[in-house]
Each structure stands twice: as structure tokens, then as C-alpha cells.
PDB file with one MODEL, atoms N, CA, C and O in Angstrom:
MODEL        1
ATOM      1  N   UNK A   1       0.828  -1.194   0.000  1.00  0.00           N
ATOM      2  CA  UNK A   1       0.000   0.000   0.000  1.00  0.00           C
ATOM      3  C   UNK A   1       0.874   1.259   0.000  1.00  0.00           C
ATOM      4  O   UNK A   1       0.706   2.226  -0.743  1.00  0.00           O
ATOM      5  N   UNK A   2       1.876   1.117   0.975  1.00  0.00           N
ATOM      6  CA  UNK A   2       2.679   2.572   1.156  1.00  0.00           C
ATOM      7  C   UNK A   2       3.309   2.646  -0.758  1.00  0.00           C
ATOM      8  O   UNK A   2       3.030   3.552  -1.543  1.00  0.00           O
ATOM      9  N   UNK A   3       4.293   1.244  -1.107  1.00  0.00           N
ATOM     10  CA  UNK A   3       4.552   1.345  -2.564  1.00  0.00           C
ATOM     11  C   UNK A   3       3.540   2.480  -3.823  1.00  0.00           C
ATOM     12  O   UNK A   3       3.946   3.249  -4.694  1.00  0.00           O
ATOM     13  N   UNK A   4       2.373   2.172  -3.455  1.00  0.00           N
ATOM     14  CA  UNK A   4       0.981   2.663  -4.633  1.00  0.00           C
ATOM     15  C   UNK A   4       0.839   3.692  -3.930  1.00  0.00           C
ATOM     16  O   UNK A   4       0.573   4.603  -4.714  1.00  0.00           O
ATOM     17  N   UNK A   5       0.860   4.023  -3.027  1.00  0.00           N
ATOM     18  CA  UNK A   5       0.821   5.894  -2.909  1.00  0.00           C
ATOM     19  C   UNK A   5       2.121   6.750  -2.744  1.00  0.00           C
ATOM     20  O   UNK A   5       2.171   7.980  -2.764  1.00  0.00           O
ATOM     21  N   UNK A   6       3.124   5.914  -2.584  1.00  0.00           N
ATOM     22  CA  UNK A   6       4.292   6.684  -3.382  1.00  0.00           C
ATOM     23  C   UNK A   6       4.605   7.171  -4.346  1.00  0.00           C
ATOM     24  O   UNK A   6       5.165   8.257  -4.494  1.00  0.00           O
ATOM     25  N   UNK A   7       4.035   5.866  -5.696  1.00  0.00           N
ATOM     26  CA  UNK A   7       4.117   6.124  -7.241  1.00  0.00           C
ATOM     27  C   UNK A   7       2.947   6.570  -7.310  1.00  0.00           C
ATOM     28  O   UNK A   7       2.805   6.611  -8.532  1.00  0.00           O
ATOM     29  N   UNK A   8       1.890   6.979  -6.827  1.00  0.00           N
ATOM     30  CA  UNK A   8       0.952   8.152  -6.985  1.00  0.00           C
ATOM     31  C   UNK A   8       1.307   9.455  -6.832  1.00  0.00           C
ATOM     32  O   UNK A   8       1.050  10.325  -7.664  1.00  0.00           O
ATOM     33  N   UNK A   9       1.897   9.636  -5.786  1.00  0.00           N
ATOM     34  CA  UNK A   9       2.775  10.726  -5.224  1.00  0.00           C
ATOM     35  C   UNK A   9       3.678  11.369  -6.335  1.00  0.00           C
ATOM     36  O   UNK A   9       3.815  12.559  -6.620  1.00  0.00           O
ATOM     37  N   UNK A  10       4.168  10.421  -6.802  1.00  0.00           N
ATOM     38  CA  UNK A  10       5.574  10.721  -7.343  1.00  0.00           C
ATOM     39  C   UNK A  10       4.541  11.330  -9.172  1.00  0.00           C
ATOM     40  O   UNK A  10       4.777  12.264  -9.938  1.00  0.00           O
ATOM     41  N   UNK A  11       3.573  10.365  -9.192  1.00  0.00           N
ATOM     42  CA  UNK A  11       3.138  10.503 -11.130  1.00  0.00           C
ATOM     43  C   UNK A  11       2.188  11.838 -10.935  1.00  0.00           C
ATOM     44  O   UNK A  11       1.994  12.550 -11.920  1.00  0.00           O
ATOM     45  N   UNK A  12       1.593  12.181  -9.662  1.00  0.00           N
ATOM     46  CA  UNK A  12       0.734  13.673  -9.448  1.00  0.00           C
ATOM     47  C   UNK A  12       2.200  14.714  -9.668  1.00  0.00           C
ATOM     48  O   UNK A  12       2.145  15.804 -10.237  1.00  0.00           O
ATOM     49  N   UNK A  13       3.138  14.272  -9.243  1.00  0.00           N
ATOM     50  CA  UNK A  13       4.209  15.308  -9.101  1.00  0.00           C
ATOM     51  C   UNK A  13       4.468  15.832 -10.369  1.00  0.00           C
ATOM     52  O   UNK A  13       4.088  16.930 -10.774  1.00  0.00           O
ATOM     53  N   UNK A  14       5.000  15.170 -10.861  1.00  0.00           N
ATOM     54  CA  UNK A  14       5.464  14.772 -12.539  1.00  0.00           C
ATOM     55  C   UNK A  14       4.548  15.442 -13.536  1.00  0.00           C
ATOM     56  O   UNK A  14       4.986  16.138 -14.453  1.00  0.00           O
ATOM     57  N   UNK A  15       2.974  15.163 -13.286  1.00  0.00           N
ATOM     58  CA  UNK A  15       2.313  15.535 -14.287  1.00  0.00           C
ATOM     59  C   UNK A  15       1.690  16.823 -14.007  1.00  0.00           C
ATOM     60  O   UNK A  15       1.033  17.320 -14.921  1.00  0.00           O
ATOM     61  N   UNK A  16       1.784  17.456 -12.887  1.00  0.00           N
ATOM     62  CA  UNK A  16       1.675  18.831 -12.418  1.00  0.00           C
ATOM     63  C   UNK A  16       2.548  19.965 -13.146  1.00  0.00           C
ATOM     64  O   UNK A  16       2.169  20.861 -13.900  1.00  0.00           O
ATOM     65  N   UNK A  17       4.030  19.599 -12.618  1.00  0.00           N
ATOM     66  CA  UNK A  17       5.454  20.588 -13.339  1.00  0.00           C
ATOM     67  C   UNK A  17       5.255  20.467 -14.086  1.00  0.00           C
ATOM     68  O   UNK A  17       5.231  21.586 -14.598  1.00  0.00           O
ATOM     69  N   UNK A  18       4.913  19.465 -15.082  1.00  0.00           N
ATOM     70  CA  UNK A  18       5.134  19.622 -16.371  1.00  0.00           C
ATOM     71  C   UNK A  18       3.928  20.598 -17.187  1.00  0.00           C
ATOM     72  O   UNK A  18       4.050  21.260 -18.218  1.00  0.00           O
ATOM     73  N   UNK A  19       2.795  20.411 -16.340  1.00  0.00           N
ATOM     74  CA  UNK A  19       1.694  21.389 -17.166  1.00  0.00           C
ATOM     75  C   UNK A  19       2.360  22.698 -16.604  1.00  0.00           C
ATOM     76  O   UNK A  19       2.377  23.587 -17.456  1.00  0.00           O
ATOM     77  N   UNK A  20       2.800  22.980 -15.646  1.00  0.00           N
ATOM     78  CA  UNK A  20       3.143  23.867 -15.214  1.00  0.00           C
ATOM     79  C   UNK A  20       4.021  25.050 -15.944  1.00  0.00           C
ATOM     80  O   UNK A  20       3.953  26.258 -15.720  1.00  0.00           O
ATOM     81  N   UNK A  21       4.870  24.355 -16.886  1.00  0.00           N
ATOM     82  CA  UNK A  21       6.034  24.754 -17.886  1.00  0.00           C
ATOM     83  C   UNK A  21       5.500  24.494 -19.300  1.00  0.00           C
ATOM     84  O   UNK A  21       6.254  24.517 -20.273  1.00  0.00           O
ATOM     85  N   UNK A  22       4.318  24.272 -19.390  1.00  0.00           N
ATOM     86  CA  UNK A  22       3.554  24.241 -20.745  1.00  0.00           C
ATOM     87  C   UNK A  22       3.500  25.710 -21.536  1.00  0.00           C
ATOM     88  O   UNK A  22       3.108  26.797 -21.110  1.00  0.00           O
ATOM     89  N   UNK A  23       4.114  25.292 -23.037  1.00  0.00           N
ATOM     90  CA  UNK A  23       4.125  26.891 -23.493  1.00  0.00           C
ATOM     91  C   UNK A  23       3.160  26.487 -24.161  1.00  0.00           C
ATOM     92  O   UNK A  23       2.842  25.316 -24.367  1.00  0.00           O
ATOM     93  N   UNK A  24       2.401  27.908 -24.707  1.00  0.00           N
ATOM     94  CA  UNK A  24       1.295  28.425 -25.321  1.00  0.00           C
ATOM     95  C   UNK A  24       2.105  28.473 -26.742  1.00  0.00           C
ATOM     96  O   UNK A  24       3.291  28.606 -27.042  1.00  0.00           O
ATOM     97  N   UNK A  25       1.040  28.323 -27.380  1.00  0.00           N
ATOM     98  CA  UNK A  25       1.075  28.512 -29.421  1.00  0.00           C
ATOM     99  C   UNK A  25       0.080  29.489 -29.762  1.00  0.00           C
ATOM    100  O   UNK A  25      -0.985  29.775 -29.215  1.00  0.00           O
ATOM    101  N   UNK A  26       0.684  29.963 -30.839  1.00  0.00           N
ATOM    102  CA  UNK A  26      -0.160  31.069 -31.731  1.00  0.00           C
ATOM    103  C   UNK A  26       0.360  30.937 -32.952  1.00  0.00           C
ATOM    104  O   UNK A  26       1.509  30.569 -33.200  1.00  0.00           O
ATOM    105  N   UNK A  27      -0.704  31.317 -33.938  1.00  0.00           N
ATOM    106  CA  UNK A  27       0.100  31.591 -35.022  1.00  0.00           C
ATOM    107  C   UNK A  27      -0.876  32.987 -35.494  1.00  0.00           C
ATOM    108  O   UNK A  27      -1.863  33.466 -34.935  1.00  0.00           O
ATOM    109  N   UNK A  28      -0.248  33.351 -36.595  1.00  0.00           N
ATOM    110  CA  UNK A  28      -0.544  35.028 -36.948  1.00  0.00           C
ATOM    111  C   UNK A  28       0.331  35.606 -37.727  1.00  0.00           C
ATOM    112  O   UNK A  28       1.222  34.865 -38.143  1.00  0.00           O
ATOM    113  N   UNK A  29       0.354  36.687 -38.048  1.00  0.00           N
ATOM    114  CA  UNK A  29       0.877  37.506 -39.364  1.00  0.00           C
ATOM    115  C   UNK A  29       1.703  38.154 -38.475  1.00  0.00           C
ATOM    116  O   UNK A  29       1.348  38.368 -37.316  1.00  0.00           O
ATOM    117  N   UNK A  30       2.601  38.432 -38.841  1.00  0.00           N
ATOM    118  CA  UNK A  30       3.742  39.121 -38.603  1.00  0.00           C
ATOM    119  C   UNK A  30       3.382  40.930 -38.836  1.00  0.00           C
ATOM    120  O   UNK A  30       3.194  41.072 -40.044  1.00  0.00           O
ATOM    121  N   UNK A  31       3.244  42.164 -38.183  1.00  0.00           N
ATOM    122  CA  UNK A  31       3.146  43.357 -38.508  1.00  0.00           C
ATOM    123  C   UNK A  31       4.152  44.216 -38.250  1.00  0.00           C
ATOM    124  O   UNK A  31       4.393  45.294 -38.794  1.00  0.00           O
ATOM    125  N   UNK A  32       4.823  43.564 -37.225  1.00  0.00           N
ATOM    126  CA  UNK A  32       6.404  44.679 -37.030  1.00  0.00           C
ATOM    127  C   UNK A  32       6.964  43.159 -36.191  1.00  0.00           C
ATOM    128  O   UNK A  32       6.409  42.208 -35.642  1.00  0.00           O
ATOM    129  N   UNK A  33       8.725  43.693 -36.539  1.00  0.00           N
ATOM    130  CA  UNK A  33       9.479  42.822 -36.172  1.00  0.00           C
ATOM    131  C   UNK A  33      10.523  43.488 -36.250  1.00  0.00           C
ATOM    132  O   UNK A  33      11.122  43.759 -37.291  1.00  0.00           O
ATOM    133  N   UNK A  34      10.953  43.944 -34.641  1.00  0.00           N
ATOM    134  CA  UNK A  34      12.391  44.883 -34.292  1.00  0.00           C
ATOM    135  C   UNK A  34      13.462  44.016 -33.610  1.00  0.00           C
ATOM    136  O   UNK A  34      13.398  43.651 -32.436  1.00  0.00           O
ATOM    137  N   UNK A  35      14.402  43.740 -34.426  1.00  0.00           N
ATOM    138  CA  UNK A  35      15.587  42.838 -34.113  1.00  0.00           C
ATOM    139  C   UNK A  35      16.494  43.658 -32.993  1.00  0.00           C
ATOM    140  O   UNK A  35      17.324  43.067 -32.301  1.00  0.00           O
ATOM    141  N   UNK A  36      16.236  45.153 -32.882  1.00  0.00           N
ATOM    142  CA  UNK A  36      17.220  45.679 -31.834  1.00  0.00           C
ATOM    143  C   UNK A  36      16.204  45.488 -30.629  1.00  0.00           C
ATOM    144  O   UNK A  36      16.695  44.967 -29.628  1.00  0.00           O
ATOM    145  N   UNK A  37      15.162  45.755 -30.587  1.00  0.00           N
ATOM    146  CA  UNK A  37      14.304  45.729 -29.573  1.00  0.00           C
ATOM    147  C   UNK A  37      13.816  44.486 -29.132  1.00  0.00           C
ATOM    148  O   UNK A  37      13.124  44.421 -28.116  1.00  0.00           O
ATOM    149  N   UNK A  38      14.120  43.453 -29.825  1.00  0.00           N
ATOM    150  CA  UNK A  38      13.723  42.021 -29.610  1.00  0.00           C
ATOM    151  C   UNK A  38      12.692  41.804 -29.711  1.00  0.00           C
ATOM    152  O   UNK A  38      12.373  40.895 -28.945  1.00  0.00           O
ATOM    153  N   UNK A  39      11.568  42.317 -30.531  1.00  0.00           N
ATOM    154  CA  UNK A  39      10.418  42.403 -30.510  1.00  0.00           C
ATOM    155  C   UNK A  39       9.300  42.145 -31.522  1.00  0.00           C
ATOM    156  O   UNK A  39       9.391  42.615 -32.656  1.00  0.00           O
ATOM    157  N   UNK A  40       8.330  41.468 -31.174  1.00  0.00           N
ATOM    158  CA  UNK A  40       7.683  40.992 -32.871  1.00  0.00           C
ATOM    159  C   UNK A  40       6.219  40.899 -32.294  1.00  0.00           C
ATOM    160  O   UNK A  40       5.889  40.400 -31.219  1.00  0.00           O
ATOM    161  N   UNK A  41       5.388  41.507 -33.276  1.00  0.00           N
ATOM    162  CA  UNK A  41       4.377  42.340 -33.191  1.00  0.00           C
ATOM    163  C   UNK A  41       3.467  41.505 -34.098  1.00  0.00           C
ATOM    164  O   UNK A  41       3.909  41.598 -35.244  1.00  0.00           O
ATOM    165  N   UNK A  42       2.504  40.817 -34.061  1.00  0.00           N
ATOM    166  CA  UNK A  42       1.525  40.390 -34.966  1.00  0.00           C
ATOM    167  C   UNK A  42       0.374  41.031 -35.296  1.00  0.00           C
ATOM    168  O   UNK A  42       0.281  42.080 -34.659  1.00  0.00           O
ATOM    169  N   UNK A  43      -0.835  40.775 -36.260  1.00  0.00           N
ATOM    170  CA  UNK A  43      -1.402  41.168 -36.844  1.00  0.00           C
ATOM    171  C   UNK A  43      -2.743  41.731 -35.806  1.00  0.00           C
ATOM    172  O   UNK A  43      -3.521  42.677 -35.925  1.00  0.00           O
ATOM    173  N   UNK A  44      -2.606  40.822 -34.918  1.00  0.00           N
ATOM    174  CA  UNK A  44      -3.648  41.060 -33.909  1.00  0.00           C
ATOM    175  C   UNK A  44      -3.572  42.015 -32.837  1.00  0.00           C
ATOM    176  O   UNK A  44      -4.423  42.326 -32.004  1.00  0.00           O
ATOM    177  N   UNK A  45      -2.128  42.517 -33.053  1.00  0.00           N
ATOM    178  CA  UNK A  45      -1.715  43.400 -31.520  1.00  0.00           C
ATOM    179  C   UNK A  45      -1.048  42.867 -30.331  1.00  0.00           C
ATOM    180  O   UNK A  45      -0.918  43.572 -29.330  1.00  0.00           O
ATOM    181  N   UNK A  46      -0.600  41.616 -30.384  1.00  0.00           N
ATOM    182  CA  UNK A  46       0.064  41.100 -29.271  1.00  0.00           C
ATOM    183  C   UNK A  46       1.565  40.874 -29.915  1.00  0.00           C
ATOM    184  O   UNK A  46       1.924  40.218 -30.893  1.00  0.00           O
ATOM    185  N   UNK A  47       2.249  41.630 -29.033  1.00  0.00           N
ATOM    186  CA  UNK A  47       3.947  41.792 -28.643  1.00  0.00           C
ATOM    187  C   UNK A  47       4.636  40.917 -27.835  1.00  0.00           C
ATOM    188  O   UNK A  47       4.600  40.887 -26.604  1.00  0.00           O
ATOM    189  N   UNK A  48       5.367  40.093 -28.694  1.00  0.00           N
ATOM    190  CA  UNK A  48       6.136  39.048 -28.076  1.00  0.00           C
ATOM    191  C   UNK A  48       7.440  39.345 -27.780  1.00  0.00           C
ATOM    192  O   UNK A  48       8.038  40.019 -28.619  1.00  0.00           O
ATOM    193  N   UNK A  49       8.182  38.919 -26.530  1.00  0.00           N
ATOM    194  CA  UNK A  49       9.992  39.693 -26.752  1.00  0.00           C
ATOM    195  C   UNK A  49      10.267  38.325 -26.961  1.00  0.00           C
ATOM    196  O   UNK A  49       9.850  37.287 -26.447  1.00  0.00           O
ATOM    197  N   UNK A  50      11.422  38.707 -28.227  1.00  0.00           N
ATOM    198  CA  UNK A  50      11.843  37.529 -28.869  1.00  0.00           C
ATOM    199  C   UNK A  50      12.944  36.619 -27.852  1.00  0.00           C
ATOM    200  O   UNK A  50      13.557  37.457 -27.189  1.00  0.00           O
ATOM    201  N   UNK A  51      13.204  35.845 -27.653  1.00  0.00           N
ATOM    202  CA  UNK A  51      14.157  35.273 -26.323  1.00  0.00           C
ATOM    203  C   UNK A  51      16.086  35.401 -26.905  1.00  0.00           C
ATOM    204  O   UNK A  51      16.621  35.319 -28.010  1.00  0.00           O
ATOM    205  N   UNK A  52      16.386  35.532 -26.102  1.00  0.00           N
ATOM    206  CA  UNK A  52      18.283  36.185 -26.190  1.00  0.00           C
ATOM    207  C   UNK A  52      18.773  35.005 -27.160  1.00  0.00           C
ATOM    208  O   UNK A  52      18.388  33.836 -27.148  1.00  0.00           O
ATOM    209  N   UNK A  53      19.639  35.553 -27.931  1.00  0.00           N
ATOM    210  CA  UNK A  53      20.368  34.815 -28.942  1.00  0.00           C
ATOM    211  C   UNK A  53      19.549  34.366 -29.743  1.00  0.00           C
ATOM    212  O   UNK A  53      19.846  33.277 -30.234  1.00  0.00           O
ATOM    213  N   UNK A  54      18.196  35.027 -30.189  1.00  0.00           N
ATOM    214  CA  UNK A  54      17.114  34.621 -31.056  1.00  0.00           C
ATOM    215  C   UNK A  54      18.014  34.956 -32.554  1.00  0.00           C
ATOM    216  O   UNK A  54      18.712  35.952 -32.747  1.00  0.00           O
ATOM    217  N   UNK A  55      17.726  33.617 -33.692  1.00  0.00           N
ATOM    218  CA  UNK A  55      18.387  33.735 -34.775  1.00  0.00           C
ATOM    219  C   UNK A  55      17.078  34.023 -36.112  1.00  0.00           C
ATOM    220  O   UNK A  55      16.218  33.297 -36.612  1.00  0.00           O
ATOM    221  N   UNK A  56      17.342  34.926 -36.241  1.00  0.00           N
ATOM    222  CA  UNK A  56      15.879  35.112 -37.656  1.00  0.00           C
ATOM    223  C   UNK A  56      16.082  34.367 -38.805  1.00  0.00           C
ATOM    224  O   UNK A  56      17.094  34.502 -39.494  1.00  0.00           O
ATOM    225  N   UNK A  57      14.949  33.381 -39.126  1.00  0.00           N
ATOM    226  CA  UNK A  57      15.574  32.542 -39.981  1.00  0.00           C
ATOM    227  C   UNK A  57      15.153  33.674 -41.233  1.00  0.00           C
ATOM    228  O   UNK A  57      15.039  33.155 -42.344  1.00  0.00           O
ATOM    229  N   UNK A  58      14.970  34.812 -41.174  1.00  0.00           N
ATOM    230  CA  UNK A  58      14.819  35.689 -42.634  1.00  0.00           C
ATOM    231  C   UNK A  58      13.152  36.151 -42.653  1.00  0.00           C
ATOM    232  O   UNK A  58      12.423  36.316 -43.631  1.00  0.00           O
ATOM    233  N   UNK A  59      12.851  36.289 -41.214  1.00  0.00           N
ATOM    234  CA  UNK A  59      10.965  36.596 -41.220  1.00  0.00           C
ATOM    235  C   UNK A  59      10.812  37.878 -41.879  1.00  0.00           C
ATOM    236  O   UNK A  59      11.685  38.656 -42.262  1.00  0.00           O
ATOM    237  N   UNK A  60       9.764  37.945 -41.933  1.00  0.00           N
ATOM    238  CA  UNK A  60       8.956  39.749 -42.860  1.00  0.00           C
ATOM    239  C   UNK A  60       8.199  39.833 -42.502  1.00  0.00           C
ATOM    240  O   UNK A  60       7.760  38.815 -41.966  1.00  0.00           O
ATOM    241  N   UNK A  61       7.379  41.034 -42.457  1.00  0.00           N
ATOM    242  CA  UNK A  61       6.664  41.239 -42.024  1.00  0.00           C
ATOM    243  C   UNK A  61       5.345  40.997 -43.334  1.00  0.00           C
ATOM    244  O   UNK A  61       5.463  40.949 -44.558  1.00  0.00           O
ATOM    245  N   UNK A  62       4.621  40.928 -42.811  1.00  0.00           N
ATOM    246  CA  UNK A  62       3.167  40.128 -43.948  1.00  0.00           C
ATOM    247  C   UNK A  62       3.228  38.646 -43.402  1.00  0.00           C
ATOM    248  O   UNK A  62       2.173  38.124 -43.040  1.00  0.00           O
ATOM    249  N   UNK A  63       4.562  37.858 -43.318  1.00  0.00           N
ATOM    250  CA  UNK A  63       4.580  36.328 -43.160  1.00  0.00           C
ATOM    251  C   UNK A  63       3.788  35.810 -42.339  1.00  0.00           C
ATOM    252  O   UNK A  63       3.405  36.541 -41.425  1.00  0.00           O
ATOM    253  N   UNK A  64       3.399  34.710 -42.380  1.00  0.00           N
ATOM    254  CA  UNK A  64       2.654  34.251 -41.227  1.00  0.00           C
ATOM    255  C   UNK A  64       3.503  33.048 -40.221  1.00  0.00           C
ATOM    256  O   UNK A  64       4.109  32.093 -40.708  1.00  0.00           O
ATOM    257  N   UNK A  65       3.386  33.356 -38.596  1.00  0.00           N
ATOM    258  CA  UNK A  65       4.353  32.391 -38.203  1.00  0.00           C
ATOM    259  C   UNK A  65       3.921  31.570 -37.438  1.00  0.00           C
ATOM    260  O   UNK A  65       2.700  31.698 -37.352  1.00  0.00           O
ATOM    261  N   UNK A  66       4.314  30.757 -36.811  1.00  0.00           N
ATOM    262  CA  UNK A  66       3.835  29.858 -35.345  1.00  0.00           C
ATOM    263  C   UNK A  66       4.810  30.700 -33.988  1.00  0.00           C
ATOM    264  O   UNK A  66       6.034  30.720 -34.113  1.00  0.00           O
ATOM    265  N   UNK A  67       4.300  31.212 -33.017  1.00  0.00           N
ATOM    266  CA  UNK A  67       4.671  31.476 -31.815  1.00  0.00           C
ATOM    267  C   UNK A  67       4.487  30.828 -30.776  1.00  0.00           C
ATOM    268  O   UNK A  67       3.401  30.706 -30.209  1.00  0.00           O
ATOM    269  N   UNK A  68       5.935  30.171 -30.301  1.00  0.00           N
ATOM    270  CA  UNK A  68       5.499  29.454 -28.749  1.00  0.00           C
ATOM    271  C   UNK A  68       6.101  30.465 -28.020  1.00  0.00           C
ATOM    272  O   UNK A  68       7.024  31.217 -28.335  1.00  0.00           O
ATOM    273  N   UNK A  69       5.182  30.342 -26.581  1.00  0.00           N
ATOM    274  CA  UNK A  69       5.477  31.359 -25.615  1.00  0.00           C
ATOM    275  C   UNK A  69       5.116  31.016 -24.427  1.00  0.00           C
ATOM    276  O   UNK A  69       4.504  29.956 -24.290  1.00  0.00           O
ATOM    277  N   UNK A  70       5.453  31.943 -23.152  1.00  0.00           N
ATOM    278  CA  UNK A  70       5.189  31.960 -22.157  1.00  0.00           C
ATOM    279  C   UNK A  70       4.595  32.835 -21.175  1.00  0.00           C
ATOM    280  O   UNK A  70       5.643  33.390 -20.845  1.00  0.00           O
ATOM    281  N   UNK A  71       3.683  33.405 -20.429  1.00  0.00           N
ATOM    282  CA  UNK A  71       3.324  34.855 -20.295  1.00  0.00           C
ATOM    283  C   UNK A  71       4.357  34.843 -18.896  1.00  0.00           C
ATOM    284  O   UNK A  71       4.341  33.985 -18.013  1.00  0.00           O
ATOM    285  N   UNK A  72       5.224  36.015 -18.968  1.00  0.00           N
ATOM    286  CA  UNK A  72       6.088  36.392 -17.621  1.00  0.00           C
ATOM    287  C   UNK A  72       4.756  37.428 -17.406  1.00  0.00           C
ATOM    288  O   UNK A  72       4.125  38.058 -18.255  1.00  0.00           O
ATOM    289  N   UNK A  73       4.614  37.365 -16.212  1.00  0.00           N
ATOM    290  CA  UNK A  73       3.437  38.508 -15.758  1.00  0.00           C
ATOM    291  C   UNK A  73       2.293  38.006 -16.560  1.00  0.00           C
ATOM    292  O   UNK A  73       1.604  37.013 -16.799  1.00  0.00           O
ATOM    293  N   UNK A  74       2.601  40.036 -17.015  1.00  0.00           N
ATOM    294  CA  UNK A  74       1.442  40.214 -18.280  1.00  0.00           C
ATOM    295  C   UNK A  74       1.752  40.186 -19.595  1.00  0.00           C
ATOM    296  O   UNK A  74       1.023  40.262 -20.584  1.00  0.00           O
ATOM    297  N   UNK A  75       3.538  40.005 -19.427  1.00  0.00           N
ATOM    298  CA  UNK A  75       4.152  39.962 -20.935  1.00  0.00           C
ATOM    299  C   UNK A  75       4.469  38.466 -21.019  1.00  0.00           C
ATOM    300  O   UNK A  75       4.733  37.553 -20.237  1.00  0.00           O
ATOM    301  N   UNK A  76       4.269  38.707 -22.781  1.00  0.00           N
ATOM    302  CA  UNK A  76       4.680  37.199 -23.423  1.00  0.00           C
ATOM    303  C   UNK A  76       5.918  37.147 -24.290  1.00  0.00           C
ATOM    304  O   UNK A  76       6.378  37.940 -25.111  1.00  0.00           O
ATOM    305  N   UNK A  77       6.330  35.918 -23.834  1.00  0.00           N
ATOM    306  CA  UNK A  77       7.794  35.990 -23.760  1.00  0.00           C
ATOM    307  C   UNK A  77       8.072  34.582 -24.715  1.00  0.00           C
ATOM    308  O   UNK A  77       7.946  33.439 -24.275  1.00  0.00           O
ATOM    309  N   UNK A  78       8.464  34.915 -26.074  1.00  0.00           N
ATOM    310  CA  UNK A  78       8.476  34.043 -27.197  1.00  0.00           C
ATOM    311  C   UNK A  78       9.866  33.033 -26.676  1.00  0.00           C
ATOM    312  O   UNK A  78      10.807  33.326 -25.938  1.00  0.00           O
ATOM    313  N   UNK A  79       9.512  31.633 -27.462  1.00  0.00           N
ATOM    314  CA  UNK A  79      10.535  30.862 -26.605  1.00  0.00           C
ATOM    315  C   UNK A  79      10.690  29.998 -28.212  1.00  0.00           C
ATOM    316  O   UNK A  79      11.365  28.995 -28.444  1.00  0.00           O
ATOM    317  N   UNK A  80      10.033  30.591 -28.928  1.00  0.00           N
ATOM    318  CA  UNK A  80      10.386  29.959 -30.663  1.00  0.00           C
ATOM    319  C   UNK A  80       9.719  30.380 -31.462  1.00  0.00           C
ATOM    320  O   UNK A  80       8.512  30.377 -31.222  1.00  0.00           O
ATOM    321  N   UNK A  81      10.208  30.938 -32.789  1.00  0.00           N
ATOM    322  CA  UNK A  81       9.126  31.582 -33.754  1.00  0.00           C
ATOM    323  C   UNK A  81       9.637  30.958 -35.164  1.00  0.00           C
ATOM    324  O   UNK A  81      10.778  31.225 -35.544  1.00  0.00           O
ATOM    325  N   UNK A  82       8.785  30.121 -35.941  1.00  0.00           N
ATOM    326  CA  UNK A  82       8.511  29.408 -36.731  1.00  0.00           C
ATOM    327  C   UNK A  82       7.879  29.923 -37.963  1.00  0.00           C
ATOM    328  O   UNK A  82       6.692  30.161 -37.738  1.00  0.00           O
ATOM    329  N   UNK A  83       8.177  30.151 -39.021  1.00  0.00           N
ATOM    330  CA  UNK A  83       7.203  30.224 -40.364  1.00  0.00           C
ATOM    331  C   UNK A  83       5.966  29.065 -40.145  1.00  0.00           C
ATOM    332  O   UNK A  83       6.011  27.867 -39.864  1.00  0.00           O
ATOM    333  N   UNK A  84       5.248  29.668 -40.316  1.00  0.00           N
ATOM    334  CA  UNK A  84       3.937  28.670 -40.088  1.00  0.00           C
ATOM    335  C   UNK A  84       3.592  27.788 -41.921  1.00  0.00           C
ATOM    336  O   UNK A  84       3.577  28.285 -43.047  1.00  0.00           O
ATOM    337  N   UNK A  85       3.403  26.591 -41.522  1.00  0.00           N
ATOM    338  CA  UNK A  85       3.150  25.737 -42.755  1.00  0.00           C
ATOM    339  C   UNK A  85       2.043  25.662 -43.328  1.00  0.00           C
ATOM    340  O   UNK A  85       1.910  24.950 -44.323  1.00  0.00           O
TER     341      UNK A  85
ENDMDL
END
């Protein structure tokens, strides 16, 4: 008995953190995208800061992309930005 509520213990643990660190997706048009400011702006009005050592694989603005993210606070904080397929 103690065994089965340990590995209960342990698989509630596990499957908690992990939703916990779950990033969010979007996808959307690209409307501004400031490489000094780290910053990329979609069609809808939501401002993502692009994450440090972010490499542009060559985005534009019009493109449409996939955004994974995370909200710090109230800001969202891009953790990969993808040309959308």
C-alpha cells in the first residue's frame, strides 16, 4: 500500500510541473518585427519579446508564423518563432 501511494505521489508530481512549464502557441501575421528591440508584433496586436540569442531565420513582415510562448506577468515571452506551414 505505502509502494501505490508513493508512485501516486511521485506521477501527481510529474504531471503537475510539467503542465506547469507548458508553453502556449499562436500563429498570426507578422506586422512589425524589431531585431534591436527584440520584438515581434503580430497582426492582432500582441507583442512578443523575442528570447536572447534569437536567430531570424529571414521573417517579414506580412509572413505568417507559429509562436510558442510563455506569459512572464502580463508579458509574453516568445521561446520559438517558426514560419507557419
Amino acid at each position: 500500500m505505502r509502494a501505490l501511494l508513493t508512485s501516486l505521489t511521485i506521477i501527481s508530481a510529474i504531471s503537475l510541473s510539467s503542465a506547469a512549464f507548458a508553453a502556449n502557441t499562436t500563429t498570426g501575421t507578422i506586422r512589425a518585427l524589431d531585431a534591436k528591440a527584440m520584438t515581434l508584433t503580430l497582426k492582432n496586436g500582441t507583442s512578443y519579446r523575442l528570447p536572447a540569442g534569437f536567430k531570424d531565420p529571414g521573417l517579414k513582415v506580412g509572413e505568417k508564423v507559429t509562436v510558442a510562448y510563455e506569459m512572464i506577468g502580463k508579458k509574453h515571452q516568445a521561446t520559438a518563432v517558426t514560419p507557419a506551414q
